[in-house]
N, C-alpha and C positions, 0 to 999 in steps of 0.2 A: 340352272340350279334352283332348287324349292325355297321361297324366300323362310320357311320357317328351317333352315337347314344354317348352322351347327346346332340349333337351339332342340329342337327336333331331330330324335337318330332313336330308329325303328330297332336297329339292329343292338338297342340296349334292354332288348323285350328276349334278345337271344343269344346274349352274352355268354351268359351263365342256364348248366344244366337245370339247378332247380327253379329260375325264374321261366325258364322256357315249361318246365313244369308245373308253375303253376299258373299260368296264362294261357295254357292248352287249354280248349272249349272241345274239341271233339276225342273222346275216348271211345275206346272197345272194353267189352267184357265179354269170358265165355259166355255168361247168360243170354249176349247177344248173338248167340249162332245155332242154329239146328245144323245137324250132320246128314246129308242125304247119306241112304245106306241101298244097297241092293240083295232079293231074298231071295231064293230060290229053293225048291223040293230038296230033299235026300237029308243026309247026315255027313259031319268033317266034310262040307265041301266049301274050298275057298282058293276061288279061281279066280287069277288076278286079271284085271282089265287093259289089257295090250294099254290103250289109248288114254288109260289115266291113272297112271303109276301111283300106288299103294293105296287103288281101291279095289274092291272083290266084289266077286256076286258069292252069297254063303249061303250057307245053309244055315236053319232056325237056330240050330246048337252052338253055329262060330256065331252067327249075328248075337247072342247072348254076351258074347265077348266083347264084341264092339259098343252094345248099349251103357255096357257095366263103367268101361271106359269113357264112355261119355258122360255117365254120372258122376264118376269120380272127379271129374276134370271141368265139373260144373256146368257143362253146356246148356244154354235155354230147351232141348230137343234133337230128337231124332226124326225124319222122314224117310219112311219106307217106301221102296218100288217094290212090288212083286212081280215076278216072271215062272209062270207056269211052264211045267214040262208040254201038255196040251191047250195050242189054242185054234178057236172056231171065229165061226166069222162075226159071231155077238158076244166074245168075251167072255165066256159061261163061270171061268174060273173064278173070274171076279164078282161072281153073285152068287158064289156057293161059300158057306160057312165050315167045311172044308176046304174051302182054297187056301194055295199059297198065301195070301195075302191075311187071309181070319187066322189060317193057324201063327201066323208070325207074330201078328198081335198080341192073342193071346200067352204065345209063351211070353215074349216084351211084358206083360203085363206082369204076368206070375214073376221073373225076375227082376226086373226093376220097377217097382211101383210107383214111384214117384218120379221116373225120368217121363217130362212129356214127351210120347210118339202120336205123330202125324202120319199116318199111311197117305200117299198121292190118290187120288180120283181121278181116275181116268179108265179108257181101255186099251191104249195104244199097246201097251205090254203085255193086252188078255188074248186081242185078234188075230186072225191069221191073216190077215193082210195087212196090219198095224197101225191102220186109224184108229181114231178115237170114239169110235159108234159104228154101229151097223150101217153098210152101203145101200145107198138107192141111187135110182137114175134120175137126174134133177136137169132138167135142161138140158137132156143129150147128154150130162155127164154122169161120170159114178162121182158121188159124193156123199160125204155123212151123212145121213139124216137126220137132220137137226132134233126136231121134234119126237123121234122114236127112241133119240138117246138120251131124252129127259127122263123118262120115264125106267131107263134103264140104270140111270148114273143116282134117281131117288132110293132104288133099291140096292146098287153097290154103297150107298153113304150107311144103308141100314144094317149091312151087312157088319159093318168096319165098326158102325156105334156098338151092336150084339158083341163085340169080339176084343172090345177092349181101348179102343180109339177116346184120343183127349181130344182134338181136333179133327176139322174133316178138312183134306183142302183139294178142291178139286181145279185139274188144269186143261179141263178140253178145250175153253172159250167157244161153248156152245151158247147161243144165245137163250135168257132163260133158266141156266142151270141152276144158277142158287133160287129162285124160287123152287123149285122144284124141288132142290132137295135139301132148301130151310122145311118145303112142305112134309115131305116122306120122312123127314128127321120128328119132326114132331108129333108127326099122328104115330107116329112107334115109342112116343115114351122119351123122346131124348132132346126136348126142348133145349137143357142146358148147354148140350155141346156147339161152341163155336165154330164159324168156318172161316176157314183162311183163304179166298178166292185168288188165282192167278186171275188176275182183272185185267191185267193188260200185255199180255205173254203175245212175243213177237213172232210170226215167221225167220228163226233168225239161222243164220249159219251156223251160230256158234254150238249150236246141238248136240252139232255131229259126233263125238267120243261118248256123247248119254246113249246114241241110240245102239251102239256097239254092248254099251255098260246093262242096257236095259232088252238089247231083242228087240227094238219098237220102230227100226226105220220102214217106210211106208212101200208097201210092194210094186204097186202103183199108187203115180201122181207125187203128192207136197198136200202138205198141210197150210197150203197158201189161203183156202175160200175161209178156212175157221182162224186161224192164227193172226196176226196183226199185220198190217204190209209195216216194213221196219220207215216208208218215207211219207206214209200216212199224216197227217196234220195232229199234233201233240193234242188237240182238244179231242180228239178223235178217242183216244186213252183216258184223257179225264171222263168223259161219256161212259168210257164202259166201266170205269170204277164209280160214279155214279148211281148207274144204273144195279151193280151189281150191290152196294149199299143199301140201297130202295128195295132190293130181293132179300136183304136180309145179312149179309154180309159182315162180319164184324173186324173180320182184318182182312186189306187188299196185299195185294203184290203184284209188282213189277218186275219181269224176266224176261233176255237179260238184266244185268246190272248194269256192267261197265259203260256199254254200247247205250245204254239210256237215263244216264246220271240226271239230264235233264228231263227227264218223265217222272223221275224218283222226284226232284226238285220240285216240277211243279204241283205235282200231287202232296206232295207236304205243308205247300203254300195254300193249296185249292182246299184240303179237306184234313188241316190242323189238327184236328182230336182224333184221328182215325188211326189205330195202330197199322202202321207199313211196313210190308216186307219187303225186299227183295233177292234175287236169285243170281250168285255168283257162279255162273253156269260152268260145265263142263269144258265146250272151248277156252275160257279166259282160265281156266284152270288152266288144263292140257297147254295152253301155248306157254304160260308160263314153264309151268316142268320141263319141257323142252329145251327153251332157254338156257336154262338155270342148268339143267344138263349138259348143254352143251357149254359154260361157262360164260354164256353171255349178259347173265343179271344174277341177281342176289334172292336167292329166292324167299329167304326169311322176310328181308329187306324190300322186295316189289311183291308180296304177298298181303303182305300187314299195309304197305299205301296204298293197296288196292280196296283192302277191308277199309282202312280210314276213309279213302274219298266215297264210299258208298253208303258211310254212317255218316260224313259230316252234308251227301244230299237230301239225308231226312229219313233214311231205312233206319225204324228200331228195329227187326227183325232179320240178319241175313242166312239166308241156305247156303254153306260155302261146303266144298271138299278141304276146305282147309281146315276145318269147326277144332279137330283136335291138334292139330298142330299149332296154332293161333290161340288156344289155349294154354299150349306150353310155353310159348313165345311168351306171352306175356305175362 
């Protein structure tokens, strides 16, 4: 027994509802969620995604819907995937101001002006084989080319600043990228816009129901030479958020979440003033609904303590599929 025990009793901090209320240090608030969204060509189209119940790939006119919702419900943002009807093996769509991706923008802009949208950077969703850059043969294998998709992802971020974009954030984990395209951002006139870097985004499992939601699993290979090995040594993460700060960077992120509370953690400790985000990905989504489907957890209930332990690691910023439901929650 604790010698400071009856004098000492912890459990008088949670006695009572409102002192547990006012002793709480970690809150959520909508402003702290962007809502990943999925877009796609045509009109009324809203096709829901097998793999992660009540989300859709829409069309410009329903995505107008879901923005609208988002602003009413206060959320910090939106981040858009776009998925072309045609893709090639350099992601063409995603560097034409006709693409899926510019026109979504734009109309996002015309109707909600003040809800921040984040379109993703990448090409996994543009290519027809669904990496994230154009293939070469690098050591006997096919792999990204690193360096030929800087040069590509400078003029996809230019595309997105033209088109209406508040943020850029790009997620290939190409080495390099945010310079490249803090460079292309600026010689085009758009020095103010900030970028959100996935800094330290893992090769992870947990993917799997995105690349269904987005069209982007890889036709050949893994995303394993560009993506983060998940048993990698943690300074291995603080390096590339680092370095990706040095490039220019003004907010990092960490994705997953759940699976790397302690990458979130130490990254909050290592680099204090840097706004963090992190990404409540698809799998920890998807296995919850599941669950909770099946009546084996609570889903309002292990939702919102998923939100809490991933704001009280040190995420101000989280991307969750739950953005409007966790708005209503609370």
């Amino acid at each position: 027994m604790s010698p400071a025990f009856p004098t000492t009793r912890l459990r008088r901090l949670r006695y009572h509802p409102a002192v547990r209320e006012l002793v709480r240090e970690t809150r959520l608030s909508p402003a702290n969620f962007i809502l990943p969204l999925f877009v796609r060509p045509g009109e009324k189209i809203k096709l829901e995604i097998s793999a992660m119940p009540g989300n859709y790939q829409l069309s410009p006119d329903m995505l107008l819907e879901e923005l609208k919702a988002a602003a009413d419900l206060g959320l910090g943002g939106a981040m858009l995937f776009g998925i072309p009807d045609a893709k090639d093996p350099t992601g063409g769509d995603a560097l034409s101001d006709e693409g899926i991706i510019a026109t979504a923008l734009r109309a996002a802009k015309r109707a909600v002006p003040d809800l921040l949208i984040v379109p993703d950077l990448c090409f996994c969703e543009y290519t027809d084989h669904g990496h994230c850059g154009p293939i070469a043969e690098i050591g006997g294998r096919h792999e990204v080319d690193n360096d030929a998709t800087l040069e590509l992802l400078g003029r996809q971020a230019v595309v997105h600043a033209r088109a209406g974009a508040d943020m850029i954030a790009p997620s290939g984990m190409m080495d390099g990228m945010i310079g490249a395209i803090r460079g292309a951002l600026d010689a085009a006139g758009f020095a103010h816009l900030p970028i959100m870097s996935y800094a330290a985004k893992y090769a992870s499992a947990f993917y799997g129901p995105f690349r269904e939601a987005a069209e982007s699993a890889p036709k050949f290979g893994d995303r394993r030479s560009y993506q983060m090995d998940p048993a990698a040594a943690a300074e291995q993460a603080m390096r590339e958020i680092e370095l990706d700060l040095a490039e220019g960077a003004d907010i990092v992120m960490v994705k997953p979440a759940l699976p790397y509370l302690d990458i979130i953690r130490m990254a909050r400790d290592r680099f204090p003033g840097v706004p963090l985000a992190a990404y409540n990905v698809s799998g920890e989504f998807s296995a919850i609904k599941a669950a909770a489907a099946n009546g084996w957890l609570d889903e309002k209930k292990t939702a919102l303590e998923c939100l809490t332990s991933i704001r009280r690691a040190g995420a101000n910023i989280i991307l969750t599929y739950w953005a409007k439901d966790a708005a209503r929650w609370l």
